[in-house]
VOBA-1610 file (N, C-alpha, C; in pm, whole numbers, padded with zeros to 5 digits, always signed):
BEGIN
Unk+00814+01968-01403Unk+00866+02090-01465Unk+00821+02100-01610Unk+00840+01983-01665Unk+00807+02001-01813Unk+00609+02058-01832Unk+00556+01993-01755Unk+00406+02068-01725Unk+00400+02167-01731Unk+00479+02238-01599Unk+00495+02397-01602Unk+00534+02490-01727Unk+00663+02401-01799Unk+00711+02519-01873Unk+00591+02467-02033Unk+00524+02406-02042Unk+00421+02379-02113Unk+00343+02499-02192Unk+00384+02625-02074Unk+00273+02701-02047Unk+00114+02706-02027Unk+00061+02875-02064Unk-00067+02873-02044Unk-00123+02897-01889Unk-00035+02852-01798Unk-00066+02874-01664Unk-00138+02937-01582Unk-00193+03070-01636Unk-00291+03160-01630Unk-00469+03092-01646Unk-00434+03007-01754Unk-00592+02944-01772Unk-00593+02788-01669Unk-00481+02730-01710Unk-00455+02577-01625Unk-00407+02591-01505Unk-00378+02613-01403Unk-00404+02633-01298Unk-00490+02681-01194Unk-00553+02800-01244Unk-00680+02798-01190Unk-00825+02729-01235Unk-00801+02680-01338Unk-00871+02531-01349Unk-00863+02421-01313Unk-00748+02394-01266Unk-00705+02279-01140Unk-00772+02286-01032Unk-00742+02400-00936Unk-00828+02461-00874Unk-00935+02437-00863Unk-01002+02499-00953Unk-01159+02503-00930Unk-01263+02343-00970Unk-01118+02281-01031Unk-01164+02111-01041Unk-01162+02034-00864Unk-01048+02088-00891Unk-01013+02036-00725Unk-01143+02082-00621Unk-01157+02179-00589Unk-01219+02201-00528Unk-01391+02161-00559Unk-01421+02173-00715Unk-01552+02087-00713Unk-01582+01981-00718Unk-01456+01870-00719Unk-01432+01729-00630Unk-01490+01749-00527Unk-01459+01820-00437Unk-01461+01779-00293Unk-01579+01805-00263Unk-01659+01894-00342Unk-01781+01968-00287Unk-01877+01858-00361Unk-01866+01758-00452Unk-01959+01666-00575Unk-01941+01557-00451Unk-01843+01522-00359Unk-01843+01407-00310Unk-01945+01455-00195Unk-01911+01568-00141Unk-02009+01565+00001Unk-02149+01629-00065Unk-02173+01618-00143Unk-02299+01630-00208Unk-02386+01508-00192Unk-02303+01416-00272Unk-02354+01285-00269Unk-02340+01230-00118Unk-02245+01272-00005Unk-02301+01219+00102Unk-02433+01251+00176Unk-02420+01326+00183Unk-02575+01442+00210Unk-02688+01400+00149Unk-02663+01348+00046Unk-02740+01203-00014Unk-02839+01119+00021Unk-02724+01033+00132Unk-02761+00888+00196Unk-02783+00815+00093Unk-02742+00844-00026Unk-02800+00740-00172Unk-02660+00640-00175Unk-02543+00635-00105Unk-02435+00577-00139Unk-02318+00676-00186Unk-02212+00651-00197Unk-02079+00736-00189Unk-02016+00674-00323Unk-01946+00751-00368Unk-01836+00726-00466Unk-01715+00565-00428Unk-01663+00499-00511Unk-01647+00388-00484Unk-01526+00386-00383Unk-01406+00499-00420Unk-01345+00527-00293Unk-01393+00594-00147Unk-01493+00661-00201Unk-01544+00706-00063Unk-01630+00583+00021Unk-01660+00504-00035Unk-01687+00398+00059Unk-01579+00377+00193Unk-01447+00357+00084Unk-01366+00314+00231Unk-01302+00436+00274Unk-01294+00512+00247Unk-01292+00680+00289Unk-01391+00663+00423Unk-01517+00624+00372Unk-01569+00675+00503Unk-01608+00568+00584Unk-01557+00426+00576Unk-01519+00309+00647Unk-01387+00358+00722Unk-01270+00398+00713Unk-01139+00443+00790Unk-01166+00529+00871Unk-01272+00637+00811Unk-01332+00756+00887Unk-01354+00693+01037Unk-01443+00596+01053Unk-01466+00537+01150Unk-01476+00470+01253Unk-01281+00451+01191Unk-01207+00367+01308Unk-01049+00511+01339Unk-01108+00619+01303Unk-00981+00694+01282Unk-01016+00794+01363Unk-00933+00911+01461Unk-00996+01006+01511Unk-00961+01126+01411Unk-01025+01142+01274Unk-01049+01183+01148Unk-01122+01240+01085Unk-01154+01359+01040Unk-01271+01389+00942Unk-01290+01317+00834Unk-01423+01333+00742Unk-01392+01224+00614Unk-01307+01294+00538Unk-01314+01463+00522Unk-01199+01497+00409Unk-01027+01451+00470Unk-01023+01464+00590Unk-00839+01433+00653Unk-00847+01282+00625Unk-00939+01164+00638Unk-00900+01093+00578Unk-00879+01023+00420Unk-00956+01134+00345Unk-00899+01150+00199Unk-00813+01202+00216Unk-00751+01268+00261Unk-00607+01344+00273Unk-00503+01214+00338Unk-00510+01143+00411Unk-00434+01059+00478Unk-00380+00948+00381Unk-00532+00894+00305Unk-00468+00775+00220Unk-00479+00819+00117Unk-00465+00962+00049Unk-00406+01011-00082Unk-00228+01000-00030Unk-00217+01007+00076Unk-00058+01043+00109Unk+00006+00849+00060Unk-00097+00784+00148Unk-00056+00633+00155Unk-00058+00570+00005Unk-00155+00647-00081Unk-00183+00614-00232Unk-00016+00645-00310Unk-00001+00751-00259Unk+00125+00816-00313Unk+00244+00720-00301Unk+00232+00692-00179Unk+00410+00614-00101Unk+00409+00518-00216Unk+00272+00460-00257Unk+00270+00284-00373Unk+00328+00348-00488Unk+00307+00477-00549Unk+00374+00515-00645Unk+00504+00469-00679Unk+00581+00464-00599Unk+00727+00465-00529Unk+00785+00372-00582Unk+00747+00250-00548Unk+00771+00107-00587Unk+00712+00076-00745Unk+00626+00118-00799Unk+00559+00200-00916Unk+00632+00237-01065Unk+00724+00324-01001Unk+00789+00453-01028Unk+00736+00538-01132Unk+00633+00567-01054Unk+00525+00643-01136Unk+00573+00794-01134Unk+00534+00859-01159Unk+00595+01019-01104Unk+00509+01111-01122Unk+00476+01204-00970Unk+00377+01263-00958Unk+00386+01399-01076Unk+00245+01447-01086Unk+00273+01589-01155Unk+00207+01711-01059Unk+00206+01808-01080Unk+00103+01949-00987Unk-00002+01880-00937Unk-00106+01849-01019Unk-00250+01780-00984Unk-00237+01715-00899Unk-00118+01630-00920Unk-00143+01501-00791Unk-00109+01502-00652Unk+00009+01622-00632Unk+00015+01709-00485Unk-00116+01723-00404Unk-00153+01840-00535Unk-00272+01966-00494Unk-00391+01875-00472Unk-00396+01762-00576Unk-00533+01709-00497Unk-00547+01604-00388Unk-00436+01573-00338Unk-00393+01458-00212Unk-00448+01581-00107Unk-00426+01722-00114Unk-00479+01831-00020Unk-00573+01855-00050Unk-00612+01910-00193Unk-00769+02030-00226Unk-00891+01906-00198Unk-00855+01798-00246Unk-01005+01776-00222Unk-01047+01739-00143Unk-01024+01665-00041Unk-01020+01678+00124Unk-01059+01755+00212Unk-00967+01899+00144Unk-01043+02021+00265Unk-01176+02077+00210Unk-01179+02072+00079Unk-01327+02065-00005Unk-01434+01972+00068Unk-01401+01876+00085Unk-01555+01813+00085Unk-01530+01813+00248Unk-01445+01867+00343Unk-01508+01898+00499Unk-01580+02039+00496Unk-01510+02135+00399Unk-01630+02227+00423Unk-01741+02238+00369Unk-01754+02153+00263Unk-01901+02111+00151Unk-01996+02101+00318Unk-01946+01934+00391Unk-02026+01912+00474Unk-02060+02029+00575Unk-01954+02087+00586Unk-02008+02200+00694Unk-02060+02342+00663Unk-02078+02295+00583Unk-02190+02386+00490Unk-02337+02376+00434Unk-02338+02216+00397Unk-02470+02174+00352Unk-02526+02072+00457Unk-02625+02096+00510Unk-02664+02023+00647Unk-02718+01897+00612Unk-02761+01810+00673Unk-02802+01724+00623Unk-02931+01705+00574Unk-03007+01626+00486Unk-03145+01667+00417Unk-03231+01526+00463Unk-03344+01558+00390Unk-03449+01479+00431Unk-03528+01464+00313Unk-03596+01377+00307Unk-03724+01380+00169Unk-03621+01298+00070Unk-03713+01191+00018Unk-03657+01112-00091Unk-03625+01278-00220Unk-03672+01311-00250Unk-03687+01368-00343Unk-03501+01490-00347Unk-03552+01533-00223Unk-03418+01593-00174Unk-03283+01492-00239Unk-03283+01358-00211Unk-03202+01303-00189Unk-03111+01223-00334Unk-03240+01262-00421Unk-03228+01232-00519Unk-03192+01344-00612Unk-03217+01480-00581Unk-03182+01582-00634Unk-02971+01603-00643Unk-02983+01598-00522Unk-02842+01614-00456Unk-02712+01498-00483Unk-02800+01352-00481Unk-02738+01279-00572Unk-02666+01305-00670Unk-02775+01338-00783Unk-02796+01382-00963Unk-02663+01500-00966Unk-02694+01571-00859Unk-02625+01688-00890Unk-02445+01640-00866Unk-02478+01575-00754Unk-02298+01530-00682Unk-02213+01451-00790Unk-02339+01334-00884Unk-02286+01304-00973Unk-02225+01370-01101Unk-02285+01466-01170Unk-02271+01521-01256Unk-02163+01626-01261Unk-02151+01680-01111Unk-02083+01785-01061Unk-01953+01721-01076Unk-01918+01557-01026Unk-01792+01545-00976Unk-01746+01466-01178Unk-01810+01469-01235Unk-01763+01420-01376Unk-01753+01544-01442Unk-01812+01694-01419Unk-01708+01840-01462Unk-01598+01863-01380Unk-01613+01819-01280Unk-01464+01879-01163Unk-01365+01756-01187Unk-01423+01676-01248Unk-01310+01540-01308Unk-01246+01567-01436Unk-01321+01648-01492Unk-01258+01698-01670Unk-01247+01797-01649Unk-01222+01885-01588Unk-01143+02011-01562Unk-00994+01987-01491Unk-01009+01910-01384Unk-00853+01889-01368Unk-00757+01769-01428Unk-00847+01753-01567Unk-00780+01661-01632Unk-00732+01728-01710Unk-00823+01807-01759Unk-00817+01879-01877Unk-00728+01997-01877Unk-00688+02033-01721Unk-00590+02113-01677Unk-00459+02052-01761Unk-00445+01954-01749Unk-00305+01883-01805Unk-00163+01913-01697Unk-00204+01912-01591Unk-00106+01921-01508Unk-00085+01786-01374Unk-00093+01668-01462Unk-00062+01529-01413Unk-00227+01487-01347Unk-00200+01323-01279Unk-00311+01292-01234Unk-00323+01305-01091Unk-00434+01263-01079Unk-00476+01207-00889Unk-00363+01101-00853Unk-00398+01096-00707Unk-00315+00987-00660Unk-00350+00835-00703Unk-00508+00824-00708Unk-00530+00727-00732Unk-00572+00698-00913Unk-00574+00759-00987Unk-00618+00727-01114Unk-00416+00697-01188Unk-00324+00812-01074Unk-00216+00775-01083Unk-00158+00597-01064Unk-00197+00533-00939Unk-00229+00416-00901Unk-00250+00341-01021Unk-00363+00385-01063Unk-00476+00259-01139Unk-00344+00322-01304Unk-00337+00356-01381Unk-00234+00347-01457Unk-00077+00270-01473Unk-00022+00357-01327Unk+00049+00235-01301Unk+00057+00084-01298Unk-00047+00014-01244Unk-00099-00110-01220Unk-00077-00176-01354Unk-00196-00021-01455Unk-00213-00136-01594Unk-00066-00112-01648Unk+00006-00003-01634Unk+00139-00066-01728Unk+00248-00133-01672Unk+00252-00166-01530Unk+00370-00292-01517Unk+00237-00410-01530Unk+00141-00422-01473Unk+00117-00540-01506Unk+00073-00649-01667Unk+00058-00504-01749Unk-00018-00478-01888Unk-00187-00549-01894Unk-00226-00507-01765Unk-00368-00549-01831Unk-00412-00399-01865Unk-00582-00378-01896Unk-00619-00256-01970Unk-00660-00160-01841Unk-00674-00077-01872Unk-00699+00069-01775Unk-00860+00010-01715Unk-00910-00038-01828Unk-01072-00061-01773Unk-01060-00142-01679Unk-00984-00292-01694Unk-00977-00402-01613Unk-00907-00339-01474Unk-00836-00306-01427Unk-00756-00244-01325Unk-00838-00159-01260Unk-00920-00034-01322Unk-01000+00001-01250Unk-01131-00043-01162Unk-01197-00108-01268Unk-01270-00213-01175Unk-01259-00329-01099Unk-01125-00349-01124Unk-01024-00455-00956Unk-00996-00331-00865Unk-00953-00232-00889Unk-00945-00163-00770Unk-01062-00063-00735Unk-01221-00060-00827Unk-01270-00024-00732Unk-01364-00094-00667Unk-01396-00240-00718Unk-01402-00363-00664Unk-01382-00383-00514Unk-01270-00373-00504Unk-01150-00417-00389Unk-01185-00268-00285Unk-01200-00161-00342Unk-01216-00094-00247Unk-01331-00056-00125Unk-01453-00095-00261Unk-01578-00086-00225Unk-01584-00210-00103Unk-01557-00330-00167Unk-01546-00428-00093Unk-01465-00401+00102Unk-01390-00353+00039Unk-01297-00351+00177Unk-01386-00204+00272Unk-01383-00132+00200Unk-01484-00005+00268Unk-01596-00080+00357Unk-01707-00111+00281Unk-01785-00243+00367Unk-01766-00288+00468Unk-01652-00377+00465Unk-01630-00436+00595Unk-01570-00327+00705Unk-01532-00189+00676Unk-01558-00148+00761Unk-01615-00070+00844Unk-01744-00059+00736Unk-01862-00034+00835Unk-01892+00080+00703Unk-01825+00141+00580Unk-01862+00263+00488Unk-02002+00220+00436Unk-02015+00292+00359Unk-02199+00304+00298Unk-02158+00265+00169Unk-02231+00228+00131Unk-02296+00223-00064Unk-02401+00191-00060Unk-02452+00194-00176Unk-02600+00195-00225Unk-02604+00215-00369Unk-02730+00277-00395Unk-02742+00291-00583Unk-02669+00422-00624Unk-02585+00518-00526Unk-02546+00633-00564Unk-02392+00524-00615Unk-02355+00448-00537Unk-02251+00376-00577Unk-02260+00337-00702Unk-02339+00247-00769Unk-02341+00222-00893Unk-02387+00304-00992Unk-02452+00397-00964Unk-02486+00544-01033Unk-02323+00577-01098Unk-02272+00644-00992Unk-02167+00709-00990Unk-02039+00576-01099Unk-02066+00475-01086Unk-01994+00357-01162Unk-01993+00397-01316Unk-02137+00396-01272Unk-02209+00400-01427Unk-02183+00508-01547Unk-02146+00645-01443Unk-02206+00773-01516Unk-02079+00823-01543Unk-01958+00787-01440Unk-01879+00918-01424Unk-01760+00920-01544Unk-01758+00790-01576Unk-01672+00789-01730Unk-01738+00879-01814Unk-01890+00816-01868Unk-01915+00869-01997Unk-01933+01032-01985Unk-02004+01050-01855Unk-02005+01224-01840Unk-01871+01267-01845Unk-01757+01253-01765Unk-01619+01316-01798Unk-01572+01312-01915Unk-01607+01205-02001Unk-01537+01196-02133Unk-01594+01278-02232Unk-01764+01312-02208Unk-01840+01406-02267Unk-01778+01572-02252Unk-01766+01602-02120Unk-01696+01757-02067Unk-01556+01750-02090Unk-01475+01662-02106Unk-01342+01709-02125Unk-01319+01781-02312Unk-01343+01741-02366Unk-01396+01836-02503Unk-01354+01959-02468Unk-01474+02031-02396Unk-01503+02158-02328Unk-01421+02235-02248Unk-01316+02149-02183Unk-01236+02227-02072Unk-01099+02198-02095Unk-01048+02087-02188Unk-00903+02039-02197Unk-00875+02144-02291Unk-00719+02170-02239Unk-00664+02328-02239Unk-00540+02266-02397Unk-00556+02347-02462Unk-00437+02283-02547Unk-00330+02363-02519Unk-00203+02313-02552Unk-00073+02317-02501Unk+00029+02338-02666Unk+00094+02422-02654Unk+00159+02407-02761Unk+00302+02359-02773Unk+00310+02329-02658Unk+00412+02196-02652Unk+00430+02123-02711Unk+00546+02060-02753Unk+00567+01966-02866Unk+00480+01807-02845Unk+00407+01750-02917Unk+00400+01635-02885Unk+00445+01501-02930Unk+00563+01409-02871Unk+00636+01342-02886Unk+00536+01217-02832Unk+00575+01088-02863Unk+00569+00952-02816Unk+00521+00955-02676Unk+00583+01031-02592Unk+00530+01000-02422Unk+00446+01044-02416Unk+00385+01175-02517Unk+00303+01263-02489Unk+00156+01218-02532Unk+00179+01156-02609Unk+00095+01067-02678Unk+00017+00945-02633Unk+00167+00870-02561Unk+00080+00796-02494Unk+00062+00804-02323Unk+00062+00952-02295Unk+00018+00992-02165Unk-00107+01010-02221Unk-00228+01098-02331Unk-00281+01142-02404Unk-00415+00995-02361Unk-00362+00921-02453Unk-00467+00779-02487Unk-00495+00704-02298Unk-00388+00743-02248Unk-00384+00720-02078Unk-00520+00789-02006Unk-00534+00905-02038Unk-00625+00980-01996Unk-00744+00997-02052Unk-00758+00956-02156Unk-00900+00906-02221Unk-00908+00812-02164Unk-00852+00667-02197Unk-00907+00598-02112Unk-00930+00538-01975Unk-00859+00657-01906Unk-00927+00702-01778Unk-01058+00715-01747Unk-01083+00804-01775Unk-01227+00866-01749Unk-01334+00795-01857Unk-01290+00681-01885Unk-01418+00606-01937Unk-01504+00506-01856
//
């Protein structure tokens, strides 16, 4: 609620939106690829394959299961983190059923470049929305403040652990994987500048250090 009455709603919400939705369309970009998947989409599309599932319903499935860990957590969701356990899911099933599959190194490398770059503006737009996080960047915060290690360390144990576990069951990676490692901090941290909405909401202590939370997120 306090998000909502924040205001501005007119500009931040349909920038949620259109983040959300160019998530979903940056990930099946990069599948269309064959260069490797984003580090959750590894096991996204390892579950895919033991599940009778699309790959977006099973981003939709274990955004729900991401959520329940909150719980024990007691993290607390905001707008964003609903809307994108749904938007980006049904995004990247119709990305795929839309963009067929390609051929030609060159192709593959185009579509890459683009999936990458695409999903580090659709990452600072619904950050920059300011209407809470993902399920999982929700996760990876939590982690670092009951356990107090740093946002950096936590993220790369859990996307470590994911990539890893994706693998074994049967998901893809490759150099789009470490591409996407590589790039998607410093590009989001570059575009959020550009799209984070200011709020004239008071800013107090929580707000502040929700603030330094989300920078060093997207690094």
């Amino acid at each position: 609620m306090a998000q909502l009455r924040a205001g501005r709603l007119t500009r931040r919400v349909p920038q949620l939106v259109l983040g959300l939705l160019l998530y979903g369309g940056s990930l099946g970009l990069m599948l269309r690829s064959s260069l490797g998947l984003a580090p959750w989409d590894v096991l996204h599309y390892g579950l895919m394959l033991h599940l009778p599932l699309t790959l977006g319903q099973t981003v939709v499935a274990l955004s729900v299961l991401v959520l329940l860990l909150w719980i024990p957590l007691r993290e607390k969701p905001g707008v964003a983190t609903l809307a994108n356990a749904v938007v980006v899911g049904l995004s990247l099933d119709a990305t795929l059923a839309l963009v067929p599959p390609i051929a030609g190194t060159a192709q593959q490398v185009v579509f890459l470049g683009a999936g990458v770059v695409l999903n580090g503006l659709a990452t600072a737009l619904y950050i920059g929305s300011q209407l809470g996080r993902g399920p999982r960047d929700g996760l990876m915060t939590a982690l670092s403040r009951v356990t107090g290690r740093s946002l950096r360390l936590v993220r790369t144990g859990l996307e470590v652990s994911v990539v890893a576990l994706g693998l074994l069951l049967g998901g893809v990676a490759g150099v789009g994987t470490i591409l996407y490692a590589l790039a998607i901090g410093p590009l989001t941290q570059a575009m959020l500048p550009w799209v984070i909405v200011d709020l004239d909401a008071p800013q107090g202590p929580d707000h502040a250090t929700r603030s330094r939370e989300r920078n060093d997120t997207t690094r």
